[in-house]
C-alpha positions in Angstrom: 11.7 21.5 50.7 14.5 21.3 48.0 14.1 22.9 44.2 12.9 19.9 42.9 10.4 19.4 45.4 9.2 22.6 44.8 8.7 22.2 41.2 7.0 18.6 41.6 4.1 20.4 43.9 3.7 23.0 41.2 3.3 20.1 38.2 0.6 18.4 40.9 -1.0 21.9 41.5 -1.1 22.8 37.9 -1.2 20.0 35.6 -4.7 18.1 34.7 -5.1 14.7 36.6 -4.5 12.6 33.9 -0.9 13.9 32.8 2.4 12.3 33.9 4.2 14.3 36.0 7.7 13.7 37.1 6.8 12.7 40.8 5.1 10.1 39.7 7.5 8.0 37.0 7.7 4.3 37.0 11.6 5.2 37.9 14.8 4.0 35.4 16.4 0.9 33.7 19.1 2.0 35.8 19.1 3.2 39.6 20.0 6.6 39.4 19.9 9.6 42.6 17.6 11.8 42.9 18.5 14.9 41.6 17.9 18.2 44.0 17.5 20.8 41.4 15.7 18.9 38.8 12.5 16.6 38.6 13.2 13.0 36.3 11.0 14.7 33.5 13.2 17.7 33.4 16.7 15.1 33.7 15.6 13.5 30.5 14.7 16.8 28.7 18.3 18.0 29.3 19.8 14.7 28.2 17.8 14.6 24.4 18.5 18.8 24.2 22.3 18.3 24.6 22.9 14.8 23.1 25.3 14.5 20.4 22.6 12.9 18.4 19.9 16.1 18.7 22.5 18.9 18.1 23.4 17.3 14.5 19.6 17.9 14.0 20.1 21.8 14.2 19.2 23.3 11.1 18.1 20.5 9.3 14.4 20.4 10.1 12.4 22.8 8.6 8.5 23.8 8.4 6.7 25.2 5.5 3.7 27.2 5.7 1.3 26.3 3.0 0.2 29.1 0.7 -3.6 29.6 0.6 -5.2 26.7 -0.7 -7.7 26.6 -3.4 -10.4 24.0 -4.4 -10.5 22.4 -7.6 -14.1 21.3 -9.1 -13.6 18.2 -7.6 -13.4 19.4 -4.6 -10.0 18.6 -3.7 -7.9 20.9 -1.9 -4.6 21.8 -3.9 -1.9 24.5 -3.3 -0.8 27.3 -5.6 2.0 29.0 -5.4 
């Protein structure tokens, strides 16, 4: 039993029965080996991670926490800062 093999029985061990899990895949547009290390899920993480396209993203997305909220008489929630 190779790495990837190994880490397909833990996804069908661990995950519920409704999730997707790399063993499982509908395969590719394009025939493609199997890889020995890595399941097809884990393949197309690595690909979107280290594209051209996601790096140039670094930096640029950002997340705001929203101060404490208050209520107006309305009722409508608004944010003070």
């Amino acid at each position: 039993m190779n790495i990837r093999e190994m880490l397909e029985k833990i996804e069908s061990d661990t995950f519920v029965p409704r999730a997707a899990k790399s063993a499982e895949t509908r395969g590719r547009d394009r025939e493609e080996p199997e890889d020995d290390l890595r399941p097809a899920y884990q393949r197309d993480r690595d690909r979107i991670i280290h594209s051209k396209a996601f790096r140039r993203l670094k930096h640029k997305t950002q997340v705001f926490f929203a101060p404490e909220a208050t209520t107006t008489a309305r009722g409508s929630r608004t944010c003070s800062r």
